[in-house]
C-alpha positions in Angstrom: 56.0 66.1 8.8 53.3 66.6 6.1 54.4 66.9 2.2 52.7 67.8 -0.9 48.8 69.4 -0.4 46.5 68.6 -2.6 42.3 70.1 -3.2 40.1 68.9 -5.2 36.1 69.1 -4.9 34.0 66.0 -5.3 32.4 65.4 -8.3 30.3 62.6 -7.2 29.0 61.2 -3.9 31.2 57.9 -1.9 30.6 55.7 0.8 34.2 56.4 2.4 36.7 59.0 2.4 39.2 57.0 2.4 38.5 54.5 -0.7 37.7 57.9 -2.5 41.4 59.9 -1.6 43.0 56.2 -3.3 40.9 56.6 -6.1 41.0 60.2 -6.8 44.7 60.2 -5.5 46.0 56.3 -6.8 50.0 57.6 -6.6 49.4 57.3 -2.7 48.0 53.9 -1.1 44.9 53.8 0.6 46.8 52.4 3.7 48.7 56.1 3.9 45.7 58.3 3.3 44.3 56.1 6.6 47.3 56.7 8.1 47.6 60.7 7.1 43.4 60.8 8.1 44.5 59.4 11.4 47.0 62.3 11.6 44.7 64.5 10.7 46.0 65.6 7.3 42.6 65.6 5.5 40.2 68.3 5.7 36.2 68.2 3.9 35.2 71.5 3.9 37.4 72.5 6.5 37.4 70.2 9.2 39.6 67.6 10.1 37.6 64.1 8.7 37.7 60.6 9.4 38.3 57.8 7.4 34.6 56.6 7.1 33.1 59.8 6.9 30.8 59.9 3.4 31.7 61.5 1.0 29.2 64.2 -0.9 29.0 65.7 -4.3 30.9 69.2 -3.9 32.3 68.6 -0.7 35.5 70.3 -0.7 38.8 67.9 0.4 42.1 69.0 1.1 44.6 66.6 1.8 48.6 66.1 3.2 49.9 63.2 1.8 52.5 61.7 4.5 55.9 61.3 4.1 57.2 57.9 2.3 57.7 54.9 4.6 61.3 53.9 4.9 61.9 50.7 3.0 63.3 48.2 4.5 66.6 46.5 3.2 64.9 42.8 2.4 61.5 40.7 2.5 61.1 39.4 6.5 58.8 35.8 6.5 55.5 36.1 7.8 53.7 32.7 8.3 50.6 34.0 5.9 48.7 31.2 4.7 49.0 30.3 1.0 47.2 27.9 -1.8 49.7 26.1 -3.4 48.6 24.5 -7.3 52.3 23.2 -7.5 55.9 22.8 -5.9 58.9 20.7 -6.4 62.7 21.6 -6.3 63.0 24.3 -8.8 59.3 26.6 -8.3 56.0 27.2 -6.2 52.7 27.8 -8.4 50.5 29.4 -6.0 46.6 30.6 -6.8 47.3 34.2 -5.4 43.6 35.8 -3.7 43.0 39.0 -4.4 44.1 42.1 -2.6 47.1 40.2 -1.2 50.1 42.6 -3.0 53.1 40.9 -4.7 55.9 42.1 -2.9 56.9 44.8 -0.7 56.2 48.6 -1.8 55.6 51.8 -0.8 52.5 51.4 1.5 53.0 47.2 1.7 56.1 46.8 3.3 54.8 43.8 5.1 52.0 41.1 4.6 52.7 40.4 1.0 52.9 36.7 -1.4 56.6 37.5 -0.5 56.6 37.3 3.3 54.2 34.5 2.8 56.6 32.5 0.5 60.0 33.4 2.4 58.8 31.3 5.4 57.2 28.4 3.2 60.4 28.1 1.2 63.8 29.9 3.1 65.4 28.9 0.0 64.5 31.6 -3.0 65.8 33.2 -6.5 68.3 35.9 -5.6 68.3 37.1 -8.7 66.3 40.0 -8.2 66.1 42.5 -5.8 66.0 42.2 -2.3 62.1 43.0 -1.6 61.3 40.8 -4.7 63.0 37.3 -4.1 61.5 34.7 -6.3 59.5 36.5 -8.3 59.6 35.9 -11.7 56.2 37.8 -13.3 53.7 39.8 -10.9 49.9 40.3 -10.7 47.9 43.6 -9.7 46.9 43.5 -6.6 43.2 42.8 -7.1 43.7 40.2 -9.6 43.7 36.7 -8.0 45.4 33.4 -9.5 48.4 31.6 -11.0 51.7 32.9 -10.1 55.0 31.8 -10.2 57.9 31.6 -7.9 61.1 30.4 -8.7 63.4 29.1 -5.6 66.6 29.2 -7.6 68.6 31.8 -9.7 68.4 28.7 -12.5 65.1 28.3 -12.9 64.5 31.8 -12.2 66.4 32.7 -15.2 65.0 30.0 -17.2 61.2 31.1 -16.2 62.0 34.8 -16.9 63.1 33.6 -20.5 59.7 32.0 -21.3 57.8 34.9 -19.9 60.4 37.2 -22.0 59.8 35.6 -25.2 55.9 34.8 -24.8 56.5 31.1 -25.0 54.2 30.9 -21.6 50.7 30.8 -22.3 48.3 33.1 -20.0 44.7 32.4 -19.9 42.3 35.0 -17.9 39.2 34.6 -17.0 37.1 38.6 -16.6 33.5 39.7 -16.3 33.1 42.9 -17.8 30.0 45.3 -18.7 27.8 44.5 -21.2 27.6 42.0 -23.9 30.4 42.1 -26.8 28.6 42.2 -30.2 31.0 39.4 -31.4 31.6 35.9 -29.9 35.1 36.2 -30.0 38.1 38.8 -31.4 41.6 40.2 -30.9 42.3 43.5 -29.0 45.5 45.4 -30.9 46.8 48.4 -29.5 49.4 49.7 -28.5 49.5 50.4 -24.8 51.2 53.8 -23.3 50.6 55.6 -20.4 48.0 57.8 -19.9 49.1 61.8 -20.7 47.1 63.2 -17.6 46.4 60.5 -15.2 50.1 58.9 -14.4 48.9 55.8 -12.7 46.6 54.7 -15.8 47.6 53.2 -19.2 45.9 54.0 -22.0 46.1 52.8 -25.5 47.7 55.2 -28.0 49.7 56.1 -30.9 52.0 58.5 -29.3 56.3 57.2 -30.1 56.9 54.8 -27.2 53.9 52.9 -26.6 54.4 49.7 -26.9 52.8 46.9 -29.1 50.1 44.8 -27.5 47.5 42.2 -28.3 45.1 40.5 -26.0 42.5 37.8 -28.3 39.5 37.2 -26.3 36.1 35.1 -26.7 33.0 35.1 -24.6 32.2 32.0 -22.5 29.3 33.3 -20.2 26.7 36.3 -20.3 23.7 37.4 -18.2 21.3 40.6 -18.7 24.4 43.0 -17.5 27.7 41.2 -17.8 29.9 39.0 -19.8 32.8 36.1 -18.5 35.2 36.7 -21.2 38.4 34.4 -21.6 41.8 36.5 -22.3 44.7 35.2 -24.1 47.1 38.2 -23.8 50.1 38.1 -26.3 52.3 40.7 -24.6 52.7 41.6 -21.3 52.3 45.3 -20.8 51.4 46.6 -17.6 47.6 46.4 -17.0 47.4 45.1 -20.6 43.6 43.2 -20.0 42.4 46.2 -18.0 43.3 48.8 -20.9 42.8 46.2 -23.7 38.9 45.7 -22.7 38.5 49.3 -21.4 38.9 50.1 -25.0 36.9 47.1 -26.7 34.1 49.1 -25.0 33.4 46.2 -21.7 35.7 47.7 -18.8 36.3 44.9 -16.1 33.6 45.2 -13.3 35.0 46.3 -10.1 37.5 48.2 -12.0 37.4 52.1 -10.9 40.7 53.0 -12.7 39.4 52.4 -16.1 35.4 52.5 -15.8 34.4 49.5 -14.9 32.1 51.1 -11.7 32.3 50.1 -7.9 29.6 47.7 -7.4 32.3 45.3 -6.9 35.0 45.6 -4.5 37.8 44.3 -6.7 38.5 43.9 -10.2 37.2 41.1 -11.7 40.1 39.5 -13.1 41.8 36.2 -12.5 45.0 34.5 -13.9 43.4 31.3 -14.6 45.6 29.1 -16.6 49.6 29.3 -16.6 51.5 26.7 -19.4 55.2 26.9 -18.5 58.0 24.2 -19.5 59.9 22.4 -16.5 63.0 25.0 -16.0 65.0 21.7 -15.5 63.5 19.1 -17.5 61.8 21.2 -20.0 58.4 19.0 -19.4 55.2 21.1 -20.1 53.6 22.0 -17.2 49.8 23.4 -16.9 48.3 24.9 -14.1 44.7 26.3 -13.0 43.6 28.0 -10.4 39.6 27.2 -10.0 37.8 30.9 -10.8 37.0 32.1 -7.9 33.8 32.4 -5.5 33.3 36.1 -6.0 32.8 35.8 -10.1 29.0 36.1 -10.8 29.6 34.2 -13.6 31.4 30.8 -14.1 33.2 29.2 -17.6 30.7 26.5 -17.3 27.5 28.5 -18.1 26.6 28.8 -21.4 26.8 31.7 -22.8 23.5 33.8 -24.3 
């Protein structure tokens, strides 16, 4: 059954069809434009195209998204492989790779940290919803490193709270574009989403967006790009990505907010994680090692 058509004509060349129908189009996974190419729902320039087909500067593309995926009614386990930083009792710290998705959605009903975690641990937080057991804060997709999971509704609550009122400290690691003309600074701005493109952020002034503040320093540089350390102080969605966007040094990798596709991820990682015990209240500090695709380390000077 096809849906909503959509046309647009290509402003600039790609190396795949199907990376560039999940750019230009990110409300629909790239794992349903596959599946709707496989149908054959896309046209370029009239003819039914495959997924690795190139595309060209004015090549006309018309598309039928499919129809949504039926969700299921809970998170099955799936014995996926995971690096855990931490367990006991109460939570998992796990260094999460990128592109492995949080939890189940639209398009990633299967194969996420949650499947993975549900047959490490049987034993979860219910406090959330079904798809999302255990999961007390999330990560994009594409950015790797610290998460949390909490296995009961106790510490779940008591790790939500932290998160909730900033008392847990996040450290980031990003390589971005160019060279920041300070050392070191604070991002303020309040972050909304974006008027025209629904699937961005943006910051703005408009009533509703909300407050945000990411400080930031420089720890590594080379002719093209920076390793900058992020200290977020809020937690709006995307908040580093927008935050640096608008310093002027988008995150390499990052095609929703200009940061090019040299890279085939994001560059971002959740580096550091201090949390208190949700039982004992002992301070806890975790690190997940930056990982092997970052061009530049925290160890290299910077300059």
């Amino acid at each position: 059954m096809e849906t909503t058509a959509r046309t647009k004509t290509a402003a600039a060349a790609a190396p795949r069809l199907d990376r560039w129908l999940a750019d230009t189009w990110p409300d629909v996974s790239r794992a349903r434009w596959q599946k709707a190419l496989a149908a054959g729902l896309v046209a370029v320039n009239g003819t039914a195209a495959r997924a690795s087909r190139p595309v060209r500067e004015g090549d006309e593309i018309s598309a039928f998204e499919p129809p949504p995926e039926e969700a299921p009614a809970a998170a099955q386990p799936e014995n996926i492989p995971l690096q855990i930083l931490y367990e006991d009792d109460d939570l998992l710290c796990l260094n999460k790779p990128a592109g492995l998705v949080v939890h189940p959605a639209t398009g990633h009903w299967s194969g996420t940290l949650v499947n993975a975690v549900m047959h490490h641990a049987p034993r979860l937080s219910s406090a959330g919803h079904p798809l999302r057991p255990g999961v007390v804060h999330r990560l994009d997709k594409d950015t790797s490193g610290c998460i949390l999971v909490a296995k009961n509704d106790a510490a779940h609550a008591a790790l939500a709270r932290q998160f909730a009122e900033r008392t847990a400290q996040k450290t980031y690691l990003a390589v971005v574009r160019g060279k920041p003309r300070a050392s070191a600074g604070v991002v303020t701005g309040a972050i909304a989403r974006h008027p025209v493109h629904r699937q961005r952020m943006a910051v703005s002034n408009r009533p509703g967006a909300r407050a945000a503040e990411t400080a930031w320093k420089v720890l590594a540089t080379n002719p093209k790009l920076s390793l900058l350390e992020c200290r977020p102080k809020t937690g709006r969605t995307h908040q580093i990505r927008v935050h640096l966007k608008h310093l002027g040094h988008p995150i390499a990798g990052d095609r929703v907010y200009g940061g090019g596709a040299d890279f085939p991820r994001q560059l971002l990682h959740a580096w550091k994680l201090a949390i208190r015990h949700p039982q004992t209240g002992q301070e806890l500090a975790f690190v997940a090692p930056p990982p092997p695709d970052f061009p530049l380390r925290p160890q290299e000077k910077a300059g």
